[in-house]
NUVEX-832044 format. One record per residue (C-alpha): z, x, y negated; residue number from 1. Coordinates in Angstrom, 2 decimals, decimal comma. Each point is the difference from the previous one (the first is absolute). Layout:
<roses>
> Z  X  Y  NUM
...
</roses>
This chain:
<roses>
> -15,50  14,90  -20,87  1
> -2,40  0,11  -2,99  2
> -2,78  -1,98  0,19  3
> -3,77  1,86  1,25  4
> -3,23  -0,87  -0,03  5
> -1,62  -0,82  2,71  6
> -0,43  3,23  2,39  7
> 1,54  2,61  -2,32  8
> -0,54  3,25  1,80  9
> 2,09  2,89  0,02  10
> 0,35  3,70  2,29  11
> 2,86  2,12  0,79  12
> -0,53  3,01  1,49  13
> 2,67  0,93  2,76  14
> 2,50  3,26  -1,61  15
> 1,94  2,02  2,41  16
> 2,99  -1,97  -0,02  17
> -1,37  -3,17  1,28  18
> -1,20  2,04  3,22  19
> 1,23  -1,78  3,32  20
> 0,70  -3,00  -1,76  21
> -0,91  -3,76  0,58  22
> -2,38  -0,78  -2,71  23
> 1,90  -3,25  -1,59  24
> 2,94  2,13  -0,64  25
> -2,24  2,77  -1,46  26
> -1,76  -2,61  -1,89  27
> 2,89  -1,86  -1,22  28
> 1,51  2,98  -1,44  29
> -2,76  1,84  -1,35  30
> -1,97  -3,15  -1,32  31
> 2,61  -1,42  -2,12  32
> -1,18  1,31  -3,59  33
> -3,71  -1,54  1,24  34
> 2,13  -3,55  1,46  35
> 2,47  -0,65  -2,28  36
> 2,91  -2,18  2,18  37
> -1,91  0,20  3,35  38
> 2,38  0,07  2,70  39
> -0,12  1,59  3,78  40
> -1,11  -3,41  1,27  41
> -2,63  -0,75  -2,80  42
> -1,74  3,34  1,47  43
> 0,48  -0,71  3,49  44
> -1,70  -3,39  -0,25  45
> -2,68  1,98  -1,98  46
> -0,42  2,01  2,76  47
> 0,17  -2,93  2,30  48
> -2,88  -1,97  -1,94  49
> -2,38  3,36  0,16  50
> 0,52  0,60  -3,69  51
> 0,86  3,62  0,31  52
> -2,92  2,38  1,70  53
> 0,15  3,47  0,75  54
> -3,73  1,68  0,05  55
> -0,90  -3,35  0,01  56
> 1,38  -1,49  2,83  57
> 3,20  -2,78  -0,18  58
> 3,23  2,09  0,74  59
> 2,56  -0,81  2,13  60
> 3,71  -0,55  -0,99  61
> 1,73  2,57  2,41  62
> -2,90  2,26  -0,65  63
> 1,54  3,29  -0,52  64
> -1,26  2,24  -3,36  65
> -1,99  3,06  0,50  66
> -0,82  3,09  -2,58  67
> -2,37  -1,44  -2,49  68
> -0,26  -3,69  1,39  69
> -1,86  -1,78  -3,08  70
> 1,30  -3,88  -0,24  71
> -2,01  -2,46  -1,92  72
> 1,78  -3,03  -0,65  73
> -1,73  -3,11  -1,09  74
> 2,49  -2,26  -1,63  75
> -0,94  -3,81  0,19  76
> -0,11  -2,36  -3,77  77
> 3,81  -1,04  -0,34  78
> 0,63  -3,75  -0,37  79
> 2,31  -1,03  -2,56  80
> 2,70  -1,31  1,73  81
> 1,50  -3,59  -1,11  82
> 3,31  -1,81  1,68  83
> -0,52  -3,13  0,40  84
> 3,06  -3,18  -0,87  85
> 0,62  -1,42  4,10  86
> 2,29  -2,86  0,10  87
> 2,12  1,47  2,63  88
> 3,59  -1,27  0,65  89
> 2,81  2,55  -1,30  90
> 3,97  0,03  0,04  91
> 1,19  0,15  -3,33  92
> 3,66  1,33  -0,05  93
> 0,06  0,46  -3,93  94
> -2,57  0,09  -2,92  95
> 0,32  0,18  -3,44  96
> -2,57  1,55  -2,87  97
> 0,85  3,44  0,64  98
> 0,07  0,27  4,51  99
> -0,55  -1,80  2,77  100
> 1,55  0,46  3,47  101
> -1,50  -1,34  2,91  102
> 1,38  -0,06  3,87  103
> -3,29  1,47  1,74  104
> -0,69  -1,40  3,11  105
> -1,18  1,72  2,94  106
> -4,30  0,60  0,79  107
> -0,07  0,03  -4,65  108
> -1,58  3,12  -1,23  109
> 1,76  0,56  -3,57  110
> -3,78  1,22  -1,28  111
> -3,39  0,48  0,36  112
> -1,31  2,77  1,71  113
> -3,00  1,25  2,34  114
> -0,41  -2,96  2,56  115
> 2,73  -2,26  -1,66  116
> -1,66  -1,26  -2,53  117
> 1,21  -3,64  -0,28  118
> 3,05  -1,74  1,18  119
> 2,69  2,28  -1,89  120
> 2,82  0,10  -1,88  121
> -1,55  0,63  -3,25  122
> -2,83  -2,41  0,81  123
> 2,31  -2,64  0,06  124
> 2,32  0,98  -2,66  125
> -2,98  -0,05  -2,65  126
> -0,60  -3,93  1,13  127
> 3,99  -0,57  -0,19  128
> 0,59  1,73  -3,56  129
> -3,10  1,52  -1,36  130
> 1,83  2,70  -2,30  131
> 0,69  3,19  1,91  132
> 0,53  3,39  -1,02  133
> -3,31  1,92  -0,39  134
> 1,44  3,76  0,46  135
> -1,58  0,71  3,17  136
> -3,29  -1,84  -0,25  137
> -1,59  -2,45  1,68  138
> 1,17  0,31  3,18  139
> 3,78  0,12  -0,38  140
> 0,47  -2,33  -3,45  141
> 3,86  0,07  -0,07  142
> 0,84  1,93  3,24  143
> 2,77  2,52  -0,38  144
> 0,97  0,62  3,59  145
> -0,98  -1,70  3,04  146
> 0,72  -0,50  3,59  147
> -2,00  -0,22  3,13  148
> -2,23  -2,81  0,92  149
> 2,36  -0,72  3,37  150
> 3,13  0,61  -2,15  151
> 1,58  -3,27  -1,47  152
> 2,17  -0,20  -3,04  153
> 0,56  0,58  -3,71  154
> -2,27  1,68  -2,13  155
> 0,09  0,09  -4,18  156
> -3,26  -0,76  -1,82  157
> -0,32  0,93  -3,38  158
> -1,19  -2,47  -2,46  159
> -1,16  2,41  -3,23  160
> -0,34  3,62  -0,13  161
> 3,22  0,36  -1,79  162
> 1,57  -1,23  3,04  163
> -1,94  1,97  1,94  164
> 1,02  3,13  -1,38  165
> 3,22  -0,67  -0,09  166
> 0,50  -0,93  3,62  167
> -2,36  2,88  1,31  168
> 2,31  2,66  -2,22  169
> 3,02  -1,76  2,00  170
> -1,67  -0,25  3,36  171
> -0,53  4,37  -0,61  172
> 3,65  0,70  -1,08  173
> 1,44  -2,22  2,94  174
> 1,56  -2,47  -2,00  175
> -1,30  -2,88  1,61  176
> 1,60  -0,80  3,10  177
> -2,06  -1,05  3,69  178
> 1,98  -0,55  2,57  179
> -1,99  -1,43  3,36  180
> 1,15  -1,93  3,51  181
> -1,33  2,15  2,57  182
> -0,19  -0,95  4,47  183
> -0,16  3,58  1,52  184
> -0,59  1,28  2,97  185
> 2,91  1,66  2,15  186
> 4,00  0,48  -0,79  187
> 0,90  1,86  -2,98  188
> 3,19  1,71  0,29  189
> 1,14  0,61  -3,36  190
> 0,73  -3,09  -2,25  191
> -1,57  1,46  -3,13  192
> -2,30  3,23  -0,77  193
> -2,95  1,21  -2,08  194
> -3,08  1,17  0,62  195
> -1,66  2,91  -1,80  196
> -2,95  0,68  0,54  197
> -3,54  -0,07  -1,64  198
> -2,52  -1,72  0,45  199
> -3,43  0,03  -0,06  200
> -3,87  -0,53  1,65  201
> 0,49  0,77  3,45  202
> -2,00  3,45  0,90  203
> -2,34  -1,32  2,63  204
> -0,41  -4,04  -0,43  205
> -0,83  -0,34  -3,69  206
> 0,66  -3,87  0,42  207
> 4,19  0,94  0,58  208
> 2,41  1,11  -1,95  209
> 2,89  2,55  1,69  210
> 2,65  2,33  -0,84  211
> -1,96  3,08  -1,35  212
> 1,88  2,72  -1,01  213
> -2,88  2,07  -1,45  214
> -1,50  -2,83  -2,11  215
> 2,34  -2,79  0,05  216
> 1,63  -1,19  -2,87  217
> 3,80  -0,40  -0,32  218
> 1,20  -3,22  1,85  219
> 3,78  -1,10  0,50  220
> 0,68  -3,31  1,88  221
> 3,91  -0,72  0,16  222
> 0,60  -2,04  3,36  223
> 3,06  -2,37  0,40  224
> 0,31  -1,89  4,10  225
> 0,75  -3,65  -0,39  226
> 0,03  -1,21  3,59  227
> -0,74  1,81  3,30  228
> -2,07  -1,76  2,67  229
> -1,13  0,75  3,63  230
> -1,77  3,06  -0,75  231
> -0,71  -0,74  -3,46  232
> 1,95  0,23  -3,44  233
> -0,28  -2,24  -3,55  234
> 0,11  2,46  -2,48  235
> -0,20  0,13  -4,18  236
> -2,18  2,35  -1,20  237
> 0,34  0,79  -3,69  238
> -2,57  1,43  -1,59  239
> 0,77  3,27  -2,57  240
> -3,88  0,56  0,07  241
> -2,49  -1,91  0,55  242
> -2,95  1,97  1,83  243
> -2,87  -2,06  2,11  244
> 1,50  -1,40  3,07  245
> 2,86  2,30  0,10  246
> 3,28  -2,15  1,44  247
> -3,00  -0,54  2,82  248
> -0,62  3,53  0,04  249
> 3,56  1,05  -0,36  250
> 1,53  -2,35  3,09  251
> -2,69  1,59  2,00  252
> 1,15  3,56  -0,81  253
> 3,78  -0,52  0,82  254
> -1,22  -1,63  3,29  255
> 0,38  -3,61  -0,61  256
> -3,32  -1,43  -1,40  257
> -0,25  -3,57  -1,44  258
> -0,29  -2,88  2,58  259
> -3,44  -1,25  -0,09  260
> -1,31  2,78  -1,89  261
> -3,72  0,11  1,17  262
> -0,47  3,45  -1,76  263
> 2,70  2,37  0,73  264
> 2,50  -2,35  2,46  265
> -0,37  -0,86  3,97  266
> -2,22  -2,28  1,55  267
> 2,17  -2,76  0,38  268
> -0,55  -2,01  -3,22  269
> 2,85  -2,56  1,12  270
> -2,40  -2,56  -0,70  271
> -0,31  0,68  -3,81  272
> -3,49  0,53  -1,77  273
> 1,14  2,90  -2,05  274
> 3,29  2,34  -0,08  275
> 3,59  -1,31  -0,52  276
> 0,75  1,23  -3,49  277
> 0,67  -2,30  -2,80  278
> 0,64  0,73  -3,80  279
> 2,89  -2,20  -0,63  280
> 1,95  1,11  -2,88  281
> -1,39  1,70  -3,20  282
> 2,20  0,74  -3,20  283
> -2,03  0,96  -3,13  284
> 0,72  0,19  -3,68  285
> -1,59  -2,71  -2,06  286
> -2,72  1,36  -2,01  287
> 0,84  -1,67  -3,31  288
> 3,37  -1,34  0,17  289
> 1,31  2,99  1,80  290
> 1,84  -2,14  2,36  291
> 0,94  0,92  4,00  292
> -1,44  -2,38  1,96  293
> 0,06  -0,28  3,37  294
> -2,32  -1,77  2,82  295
> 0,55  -1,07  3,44  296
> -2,38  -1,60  3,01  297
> 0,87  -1,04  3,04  298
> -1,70  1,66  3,45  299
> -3,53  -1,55  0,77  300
> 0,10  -3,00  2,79  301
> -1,21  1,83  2,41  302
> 2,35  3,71  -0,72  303
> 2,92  -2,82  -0,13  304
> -0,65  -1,32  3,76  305
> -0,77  3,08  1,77  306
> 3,66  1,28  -1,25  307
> 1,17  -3,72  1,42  308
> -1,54  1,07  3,13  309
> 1,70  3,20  -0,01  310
> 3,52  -1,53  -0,44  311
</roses>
């Protein structure tokens, strides 16, 4: 967001449209040109820390809009946000001046965000090679994609924003190739398939993504079985987009969610701390040489003796 001084104050006056709505969706669309890059949950905690009053009085989130509601919304002095260097252990798989890949391990956030604001990816990369890419601030220096904080595996970093570019450009015309180790629940009975189907916030629980055919965006996840277990099957997933959480959401659509999977799978966790999935194989194009390289990690410790278990 932009930065405020402290207790900026600003009104909206409900229009006919937002009638029978919760107020942080109304607000979050209608309040955008006022809160340039505010998001749903920036309102709701807003809300949630009394700094949006209607006649006066703190609203409530689930509060639903009525004709000529009049919102003031006091917005709170904006720190300027610095990411502190952390000397945190990371697996290197390959560096040079342009990228760095790392093998993410399981419980590592790849950046900061609301309530994770130390103890990341990027907080450690800045203390292990100080020159990132600056394209998307602060934040995300040299993050082009990422993957879940209980997913483990390869990620590329970019090093400077000519790298940056480049990889982002190849990430959005699917030329760079993710393919991921996944434990799912249940028997599939075809060897291969796709899935194809968007993805997007789910409609009720803000905090989940889901298939959502009225405002998902298109998501393809091309599914290959490895090995079949007792009631469960290794599968390879291979990415053709790469939408938030979507080989968890997808496995959960077709009926088989990821093992573990705290989110969308079963409650048996099979005594892991986070879901089964594990990037394991990404193919990119060099972003000076133009060279195909391609980078492998083996299964986390503790992915690697549950399947022991299971043969």
């Amino acid at each position: 967001m932009s930065d405020f001084q402290e207790k900026d104050i600003f009104e909206y006056v409900a229009e006919q449209d937002d009638v029978g709505k919760r107020t942080d969706a109304v607000l979050t669309e209608k309040c955008s040109h006022l809160l340039p890059g505010s998001s749903r949950s920036y309102i709701q905690k807003l809300i949630e820390n009394g700094g949006v009053l209607l006649d006066g009085v703190p609203v409530k989130t689930k509060y639903k809009v009525k004709p000529g509601d009049c919102f003031t919304l006091e917005i709170p002095e904006v720190r300027e946000l610095t990411v502190e260097p952390e000397n945190i252990p990371i697996d290197v798989v390959y560096e040079d001046s342009d990228i760095i890949v790392i093998n993410k391990a399981r419980g590592m956030v790849v950046h900061p965000a609301d309530g994770n604001y130390t103890g990341t990816l990027v907080n450690a990369l800045l203390y292990h090679c100080k020159d990132l890419s600056d394209i998307n601030g602060v934040r995300r220096p040299g993050i082009v994609h990422r993957i879940d904080k209980d997913t483990t595996g390869l990620l590329v970093v970019a090093k400077n924003n000519k790298a940056h570019t480049f990889l982002a450009d190849e990430i959005k015309y699917h030329k760079v190739s993710r393919i991921y180790t996944a434990l799912t629940e249940g028997l599939f009975e075809e060897n291969s398939g796709m899935v194809n189907a968007p993805v997007g916030r789910h409609p009720v629980d803000r905090k989940k993504m889901a298939v959502n055919t009225k405002n998902g965006k298109e998501a393809i996840t091309h599914f290959t079985v490895i090995e079949r277990f007792e009631n469960t099957t290794l599968v390879k997933c291979r990415l053709e987009t790469g939408r938030t959480h979507q080989i968890r959401v997808h496995m959960a659509y077709i009926g088989h969610p990821v093992a573990g999977d705290p989110v969308y799978g079963r409650k048996n966790n099979r005594g892991l701390s986070g879901q089964a999935l594990h990037a394991g194989e990404l193919t990119l194009t060099h972003p000076s040489t133009g060279e195909s390289m391609t980078f492998t990690a083996p299964l986390p410790e503790d992915f690697q003796n549950l399947l022991n278990v299971l043969k």
